[in-house]
C-alpha positions as CSV (number, residue, x, y, z in Angstrom):
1,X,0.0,0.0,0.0
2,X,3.8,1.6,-2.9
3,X,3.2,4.6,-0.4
4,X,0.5,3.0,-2.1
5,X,-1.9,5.8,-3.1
6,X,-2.7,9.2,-3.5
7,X,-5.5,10.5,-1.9
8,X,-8.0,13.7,-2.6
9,X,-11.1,14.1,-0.3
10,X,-14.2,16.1,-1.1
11,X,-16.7,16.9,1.6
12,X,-20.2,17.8,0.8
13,X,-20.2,20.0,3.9
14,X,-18.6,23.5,5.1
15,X,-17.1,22.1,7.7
16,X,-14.0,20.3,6.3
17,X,-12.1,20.2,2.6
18,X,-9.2,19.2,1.5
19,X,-8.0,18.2,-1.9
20,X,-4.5,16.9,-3.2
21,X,-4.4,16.4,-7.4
22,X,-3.2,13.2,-8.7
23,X,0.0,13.2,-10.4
24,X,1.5,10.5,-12.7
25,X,4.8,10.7,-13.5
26,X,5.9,11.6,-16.9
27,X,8.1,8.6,-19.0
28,X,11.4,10.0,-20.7
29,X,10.8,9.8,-24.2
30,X,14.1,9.7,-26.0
31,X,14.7,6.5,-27.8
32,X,12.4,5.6,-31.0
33,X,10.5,2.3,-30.9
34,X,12.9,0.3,-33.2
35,X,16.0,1.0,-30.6
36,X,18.4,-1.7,-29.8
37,X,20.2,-1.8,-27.3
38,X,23.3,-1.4,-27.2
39,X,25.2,-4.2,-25.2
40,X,24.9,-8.0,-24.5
41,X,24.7,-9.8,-21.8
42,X,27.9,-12.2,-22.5
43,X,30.3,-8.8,-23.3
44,X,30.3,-7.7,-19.7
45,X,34.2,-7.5,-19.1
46,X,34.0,-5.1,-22.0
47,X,30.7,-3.5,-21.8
48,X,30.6,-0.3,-23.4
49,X,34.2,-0.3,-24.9
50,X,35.1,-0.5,-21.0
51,X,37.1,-2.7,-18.9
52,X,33.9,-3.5,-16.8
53,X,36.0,-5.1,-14.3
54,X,38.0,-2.3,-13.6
55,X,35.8,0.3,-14.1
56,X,33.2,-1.0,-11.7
57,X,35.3,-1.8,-9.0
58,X,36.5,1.6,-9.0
59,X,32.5,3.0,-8.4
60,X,32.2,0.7,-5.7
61,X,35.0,2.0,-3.9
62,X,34.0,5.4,-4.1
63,X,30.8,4.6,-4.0
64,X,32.0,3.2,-0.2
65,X,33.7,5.9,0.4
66,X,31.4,8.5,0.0
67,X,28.8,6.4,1.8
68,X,30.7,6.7,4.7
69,X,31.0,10.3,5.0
70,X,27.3,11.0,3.5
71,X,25.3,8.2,4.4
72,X,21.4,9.2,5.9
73,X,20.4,8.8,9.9
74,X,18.2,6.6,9.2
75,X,16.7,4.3,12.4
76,X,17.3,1.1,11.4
77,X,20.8,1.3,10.4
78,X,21.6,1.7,14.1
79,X,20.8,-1.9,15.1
80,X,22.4,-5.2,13.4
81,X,19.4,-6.7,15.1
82,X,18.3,-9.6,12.2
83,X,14.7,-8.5,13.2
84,X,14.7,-4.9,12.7
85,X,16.2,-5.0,9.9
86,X,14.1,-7.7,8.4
87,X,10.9,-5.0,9.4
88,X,12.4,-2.0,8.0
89,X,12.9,-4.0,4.9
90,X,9.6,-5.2,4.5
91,X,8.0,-1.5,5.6
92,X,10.9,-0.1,2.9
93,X,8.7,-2.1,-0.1
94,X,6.5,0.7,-1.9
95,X,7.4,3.1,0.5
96,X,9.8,5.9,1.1
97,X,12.4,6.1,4.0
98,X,11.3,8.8,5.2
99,X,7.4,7.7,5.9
100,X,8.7,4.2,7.0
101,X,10.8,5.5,9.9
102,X,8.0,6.8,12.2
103,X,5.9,3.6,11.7
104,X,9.1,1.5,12.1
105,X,10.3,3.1,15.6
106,X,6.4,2.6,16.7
107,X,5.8,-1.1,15.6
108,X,9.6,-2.0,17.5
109,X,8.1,-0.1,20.4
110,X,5.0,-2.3,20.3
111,X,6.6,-5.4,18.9
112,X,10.0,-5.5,20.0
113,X,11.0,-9.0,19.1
114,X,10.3,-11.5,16.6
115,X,8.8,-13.5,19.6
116,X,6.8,-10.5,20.7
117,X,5.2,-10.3,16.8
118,X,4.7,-14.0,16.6
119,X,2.5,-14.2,19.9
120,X,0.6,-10.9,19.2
121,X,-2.9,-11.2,16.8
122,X,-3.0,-10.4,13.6
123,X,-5.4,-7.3,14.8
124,X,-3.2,-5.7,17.0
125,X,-0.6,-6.0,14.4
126,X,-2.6,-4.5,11.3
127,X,-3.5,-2.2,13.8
128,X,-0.2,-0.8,14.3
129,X,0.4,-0.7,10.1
130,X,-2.4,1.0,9.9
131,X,-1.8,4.0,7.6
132,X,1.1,2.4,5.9
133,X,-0.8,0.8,3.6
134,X,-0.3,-2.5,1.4
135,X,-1.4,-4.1,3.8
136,X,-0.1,-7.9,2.7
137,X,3.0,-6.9,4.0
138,X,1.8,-6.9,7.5
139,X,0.4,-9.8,7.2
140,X,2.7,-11.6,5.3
141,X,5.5,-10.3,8.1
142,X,3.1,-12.0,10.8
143,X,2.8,-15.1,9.2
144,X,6.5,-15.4,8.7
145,X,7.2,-14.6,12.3
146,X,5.4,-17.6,13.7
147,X,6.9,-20.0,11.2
148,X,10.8,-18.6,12.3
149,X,9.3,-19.3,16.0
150,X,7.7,-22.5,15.3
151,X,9.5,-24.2,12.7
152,X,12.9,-22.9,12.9
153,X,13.7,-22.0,16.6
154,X,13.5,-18.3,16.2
155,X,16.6,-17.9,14.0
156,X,15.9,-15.9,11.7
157,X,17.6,-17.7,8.1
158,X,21.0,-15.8,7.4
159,X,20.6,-16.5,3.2
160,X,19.2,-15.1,0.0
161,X,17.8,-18.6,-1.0
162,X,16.5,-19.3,2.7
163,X,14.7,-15.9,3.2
164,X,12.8,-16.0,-0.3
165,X,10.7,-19.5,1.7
166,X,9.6,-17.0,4.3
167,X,5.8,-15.1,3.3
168,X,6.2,-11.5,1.9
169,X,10.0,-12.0,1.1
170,X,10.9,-11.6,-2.5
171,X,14.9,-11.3,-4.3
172,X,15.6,-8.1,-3.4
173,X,14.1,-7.9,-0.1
174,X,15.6,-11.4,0.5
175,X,19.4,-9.7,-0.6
176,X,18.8,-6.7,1.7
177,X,18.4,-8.8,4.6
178,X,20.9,-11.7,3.9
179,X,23.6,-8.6,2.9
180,X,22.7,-6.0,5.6
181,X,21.8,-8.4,8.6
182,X,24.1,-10.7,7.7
183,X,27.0,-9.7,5.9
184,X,26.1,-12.0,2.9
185,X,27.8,-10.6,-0.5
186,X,25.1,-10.5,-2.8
187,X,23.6,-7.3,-4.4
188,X,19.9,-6.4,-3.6
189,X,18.5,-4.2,-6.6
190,X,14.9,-2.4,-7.1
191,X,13.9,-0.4,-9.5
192,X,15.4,2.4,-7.9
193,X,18.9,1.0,-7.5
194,X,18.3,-0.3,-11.2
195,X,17.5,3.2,-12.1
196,X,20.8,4.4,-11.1
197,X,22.9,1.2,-12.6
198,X,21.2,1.8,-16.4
199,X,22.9,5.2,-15.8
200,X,25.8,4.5,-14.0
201,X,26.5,2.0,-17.6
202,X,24.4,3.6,-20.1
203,X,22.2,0.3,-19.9
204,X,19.3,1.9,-22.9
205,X,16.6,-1.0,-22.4
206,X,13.6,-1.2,-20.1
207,X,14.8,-2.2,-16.7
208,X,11.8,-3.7,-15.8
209,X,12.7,-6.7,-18.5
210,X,14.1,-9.9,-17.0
211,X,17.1,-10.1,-19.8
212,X,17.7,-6.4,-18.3
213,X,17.6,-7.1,-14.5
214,X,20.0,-9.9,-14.9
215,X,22.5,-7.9,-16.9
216,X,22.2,-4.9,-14.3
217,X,22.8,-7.5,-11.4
218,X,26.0,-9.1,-13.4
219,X,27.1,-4.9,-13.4
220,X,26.4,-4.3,-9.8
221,X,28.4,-7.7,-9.1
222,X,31.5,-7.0,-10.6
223,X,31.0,-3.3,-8.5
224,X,30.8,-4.8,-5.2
225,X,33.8,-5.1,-2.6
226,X,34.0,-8.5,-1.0
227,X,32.9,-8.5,2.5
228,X,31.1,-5.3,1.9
229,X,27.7,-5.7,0.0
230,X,25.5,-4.7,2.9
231,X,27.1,-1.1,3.1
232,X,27.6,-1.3,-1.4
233,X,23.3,-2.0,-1.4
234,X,22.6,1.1,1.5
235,X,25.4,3.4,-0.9
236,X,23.6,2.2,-3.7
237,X,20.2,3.1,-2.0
238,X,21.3,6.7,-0.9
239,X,22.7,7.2,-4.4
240,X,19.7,6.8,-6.1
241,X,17.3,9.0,-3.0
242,X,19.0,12.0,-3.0
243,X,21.7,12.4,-6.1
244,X,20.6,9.7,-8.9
245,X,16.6,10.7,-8.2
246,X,14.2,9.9,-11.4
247,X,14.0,13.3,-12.9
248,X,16.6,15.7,-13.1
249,X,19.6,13.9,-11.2
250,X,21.9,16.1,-9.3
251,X,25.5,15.2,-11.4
252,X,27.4,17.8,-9.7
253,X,27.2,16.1,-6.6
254,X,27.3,12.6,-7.5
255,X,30.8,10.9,-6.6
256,X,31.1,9.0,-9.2
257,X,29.6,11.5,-11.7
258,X,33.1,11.3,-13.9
259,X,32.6,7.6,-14.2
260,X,29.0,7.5,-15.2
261,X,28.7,6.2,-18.5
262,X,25.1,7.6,-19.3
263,X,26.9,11.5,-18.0
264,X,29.7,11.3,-20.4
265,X,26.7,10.4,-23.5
266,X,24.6,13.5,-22.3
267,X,21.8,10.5,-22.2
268,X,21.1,10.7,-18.3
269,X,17.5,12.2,-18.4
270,X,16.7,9.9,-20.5
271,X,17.5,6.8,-18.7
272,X,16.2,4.4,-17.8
273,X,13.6,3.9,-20.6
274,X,10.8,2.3,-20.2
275,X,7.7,0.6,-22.1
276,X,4.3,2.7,-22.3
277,X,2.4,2.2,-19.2
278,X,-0.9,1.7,-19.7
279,X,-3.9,4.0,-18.0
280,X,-5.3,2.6,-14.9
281,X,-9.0,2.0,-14.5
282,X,-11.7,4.0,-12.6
283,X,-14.3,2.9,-10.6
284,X,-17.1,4.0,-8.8
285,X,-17.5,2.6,-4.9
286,X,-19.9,3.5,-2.5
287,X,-19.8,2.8,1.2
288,X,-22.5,3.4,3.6
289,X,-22.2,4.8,7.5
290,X,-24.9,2.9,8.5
291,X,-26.8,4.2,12.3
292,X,-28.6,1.9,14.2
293,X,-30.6,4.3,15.5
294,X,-29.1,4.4,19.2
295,X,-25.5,6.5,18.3
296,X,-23.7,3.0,16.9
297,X,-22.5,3.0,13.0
298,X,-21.8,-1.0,11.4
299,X,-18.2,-1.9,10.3
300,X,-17.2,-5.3,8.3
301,X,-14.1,-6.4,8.0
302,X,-12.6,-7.8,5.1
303,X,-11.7,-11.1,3.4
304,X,-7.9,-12.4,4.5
305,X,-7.2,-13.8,1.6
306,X,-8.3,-10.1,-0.7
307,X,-7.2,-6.8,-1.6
308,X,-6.6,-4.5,1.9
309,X,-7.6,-8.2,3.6
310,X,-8.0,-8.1,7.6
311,X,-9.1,-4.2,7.5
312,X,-12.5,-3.1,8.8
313,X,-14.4,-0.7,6.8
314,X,-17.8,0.9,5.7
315,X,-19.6,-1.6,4.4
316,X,-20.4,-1.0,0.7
317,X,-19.0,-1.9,-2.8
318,X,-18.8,-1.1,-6.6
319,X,-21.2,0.4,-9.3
320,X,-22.0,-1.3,-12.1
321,X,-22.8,0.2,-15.0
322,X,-26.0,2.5,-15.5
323,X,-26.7,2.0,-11.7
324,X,-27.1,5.3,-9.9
325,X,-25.3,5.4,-6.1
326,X,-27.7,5.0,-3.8
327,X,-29.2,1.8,-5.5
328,X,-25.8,0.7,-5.8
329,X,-25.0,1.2,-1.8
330,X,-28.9,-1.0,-1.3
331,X,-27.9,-4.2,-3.6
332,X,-24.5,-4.3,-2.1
333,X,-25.5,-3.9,1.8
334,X,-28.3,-6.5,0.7
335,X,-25.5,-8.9,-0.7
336,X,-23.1,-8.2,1.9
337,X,-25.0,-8.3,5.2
338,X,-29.0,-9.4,4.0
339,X,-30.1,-6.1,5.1
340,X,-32.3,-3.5,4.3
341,X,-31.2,0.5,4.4
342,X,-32.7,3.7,3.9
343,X,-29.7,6.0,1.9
344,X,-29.8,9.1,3.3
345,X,-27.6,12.4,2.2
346,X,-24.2,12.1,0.9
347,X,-21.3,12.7,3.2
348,X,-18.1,13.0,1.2
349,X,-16.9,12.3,-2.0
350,X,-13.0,10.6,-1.6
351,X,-10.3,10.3,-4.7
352,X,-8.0,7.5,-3.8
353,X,-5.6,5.8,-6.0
354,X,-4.0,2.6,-5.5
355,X,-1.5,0.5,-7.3
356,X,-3.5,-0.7,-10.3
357,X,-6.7,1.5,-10.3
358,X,-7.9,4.3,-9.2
359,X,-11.7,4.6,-7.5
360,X,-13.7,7.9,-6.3
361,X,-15.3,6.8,-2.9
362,X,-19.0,7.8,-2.3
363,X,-20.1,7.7,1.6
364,X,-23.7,7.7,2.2
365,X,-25.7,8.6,5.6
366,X,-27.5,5.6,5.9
367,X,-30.2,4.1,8.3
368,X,-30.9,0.4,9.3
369,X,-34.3,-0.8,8.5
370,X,-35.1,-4.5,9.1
371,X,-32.9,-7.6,9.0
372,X,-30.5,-9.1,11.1
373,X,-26.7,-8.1,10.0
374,X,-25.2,-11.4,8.7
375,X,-21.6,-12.1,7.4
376,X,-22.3,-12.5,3.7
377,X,-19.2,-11.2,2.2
378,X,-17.1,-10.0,4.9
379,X,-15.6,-12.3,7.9
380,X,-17.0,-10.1,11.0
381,X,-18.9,-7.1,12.0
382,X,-19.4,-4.7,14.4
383,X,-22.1,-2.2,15.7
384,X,-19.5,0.7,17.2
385,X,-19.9,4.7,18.3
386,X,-17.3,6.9,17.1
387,X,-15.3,6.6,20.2
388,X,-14.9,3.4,20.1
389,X,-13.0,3.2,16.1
390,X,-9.6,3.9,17.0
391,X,-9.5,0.0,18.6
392,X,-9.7,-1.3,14.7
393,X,-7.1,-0.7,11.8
394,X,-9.0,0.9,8.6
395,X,-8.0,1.7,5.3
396,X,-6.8,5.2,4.3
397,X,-10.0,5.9,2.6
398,X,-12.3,5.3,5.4
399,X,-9.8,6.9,8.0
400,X,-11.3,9.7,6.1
401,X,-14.6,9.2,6.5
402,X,-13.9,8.7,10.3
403,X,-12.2,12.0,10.1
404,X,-15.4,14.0,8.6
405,X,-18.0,12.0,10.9
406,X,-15.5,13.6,13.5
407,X,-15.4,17.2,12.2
408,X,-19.1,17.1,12.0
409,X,-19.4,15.8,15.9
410,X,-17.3,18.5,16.8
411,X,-19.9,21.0,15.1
């Protein structure tokens, strides 16, 4: 949950308002579609009319060297503690250093073993991801926890090829541990880090293609000093956050700027190239605040085993085509819980964007007529007053809704 979205948040009242515009980041368009590339993968002692060997080795040494002069504060590299690293690394997918650390010095606080994770439920850990969004990764983290406990005695497993059994833990992720945790030389590379490699070697094909990855990944190996990869991936990492960035790197500063391939070609805006995304999808999703007539509101909580699973919510779902909202927001409580509502006025209109789609949120005032609340398509539910919210771990957009309902009580 990236983060995972942007977010822009209408309210149909005077009360509150607040609106953020989507962005979406403009792709470099430099090379014509019939480019090739201009390497192969078996030339890499001589890539680029270089001596690779050579030439790479002497980046990661001043690559080293200016890491340890320039290298960020960041919280977790001030532990070698197998754990904390491991949970920085898993809060560091889809999401920037900078929003990571606060949520990572809160969920050591409240989890501050592996032991402590594994005996906690799931709840109280979603609970303290909440607002981190992608959700998986907390439970993926939790489910990995109590196999290390069970199965494995707690140790946490010190290799690439051991980690990647564990839930949630994928190559890279599975490198950054091994290399940072446990001083195992292997190079851990996202797309960031392969960003700033197809510049570093004027590398002019999409990164995100698996012939690509594996020739950036035979570059960054012939870079890395023995016995140093976990400091090489972190240098590599502040490289690409605050010098290499996506647009507009800052080459005056870089330290290896007269040994950057893409620099000395004038081609470093224009790398790394990349295929034509394709536009995302809208929808339409209402939800419904539903009052049982005595100062309580109905929350669901999700499918497991689904998008944003384990998260409570406003029950609710999507439109399908030619439906207006409110009967929408009926036929879905009806499916959900075999209900019947009365819609009343809308509260708030929410723009929220996730990784593959993006969906404008309708929240209804809604009253409970007949029926008794059954768990059709959710897993639980709850009759709560607004007080009592802050127990359960919500999505971002109903966060916001909780937020209005809020404002308004306040009124």
């Amino acid at each position: 949950m990236p983060r995972t979205t942007n977010t822009r948040l209408t309210l149909h009242s005077s009360l509150y308002h607040q609106e953020r515009p989507l962005s979406i980041a403009k792709v470099p368009d430099f090379f014509d579609e019939g480019h090739v590339p201009g390497y192969s993968i078996p030339a890499m002692t001589t890539f680029r009319g270089i001596n690779g060997t050579e030439h790479a080795a002497a980046m990661g040494r001043r690559l080293l060297a200016w890491y340890e002069q320039q290298r960020r504060d960041l919280p977790w590299r001030r532990t070698r503690d197998p754990y904390a690293i491991w949970v920085a690394e898993i809060m560091l997918q889809q999401t920037r250093a900078e929003v990571a650390a606060a949520y990572y010095e809160r969920f050591l606080a409240r989890f501050p073993t592996l032991e402590a994770l594994a005996a906690a439920p799931l709840e109280q850990v979603l609970k303290a991801w909440e607002g981190l969004g992608y959700y998986a990764r907390a439970r993926n983290l939790h489910r990995a926890a109590r196999r290390v406990v069970h199965e494995m005695g707690g140790h946490i497993p010190p290799t690439p090829e051991a980690l990647l059994l564990l839930p949630g833990i994928g190559r890279y992720t599975a490198a950054a541990i091994a290399s940072i945790a446990f001083g195992h030389d292997t190079v851990a590379l996202d797309a960031n880090l392969r960003r700033v490699l197809c510049r570093l070697f004027a590398v002019d094909d999409d990164p995100a293609r698996p012939n690509t990855q594996r020739t950036l990944e035979a570059l960054a190996l012939t870079m890395l000093p023995p016995g140093r990869a976990g400091d090489f991936n972190q240098a590599l990492m502040d490289l690409g956050a605050v010098i290499c960035t996506p647009t507009n790197p800052r080459c005056l500063l870089c330290p290896v700027a007269d040994l950057c391939q893409a620099r000395k070609e004038g081609i470093q805006n224009a790398l790394p190239i990349r295929s034509t995304r394709t536009r995302h999808p809208h929808r339409d999703v209402t939800a419904g605040v539903i009052w049982d007539g005595r100062g309580r509101f109905l929350i669901t909580r999700r499918p497991l085993d689904g998008m944003l699973g384990g998260l409570w919510e406003f029950p609710g779902g999507k439109r399908r085509p030619g439906e207006d909202l409110p009967d929408c927001l009926r036929r879905e409580i009806s499916e959900e819980l075999d209900i019947e509502i009365e819609v009343g006025e809308l509260l708030c209109t929410i723009e929220h964007s996730f990784t593959h789609f993006h969906m404008t949120l309708y929240a209804f005032d809604c009253l409970w007529l007949r029926g008794q609340p059954v768990c059709l398509g959710c897993t639980d539910l709850r009759w709560v007053t607004l007080d009592q919210v802050d127990a359960f771990a919500f999505p971002v957009a109903d966060r916001r809704i909780i937020a209005f309902l809020r404002e308004r009580q306040a009124s």
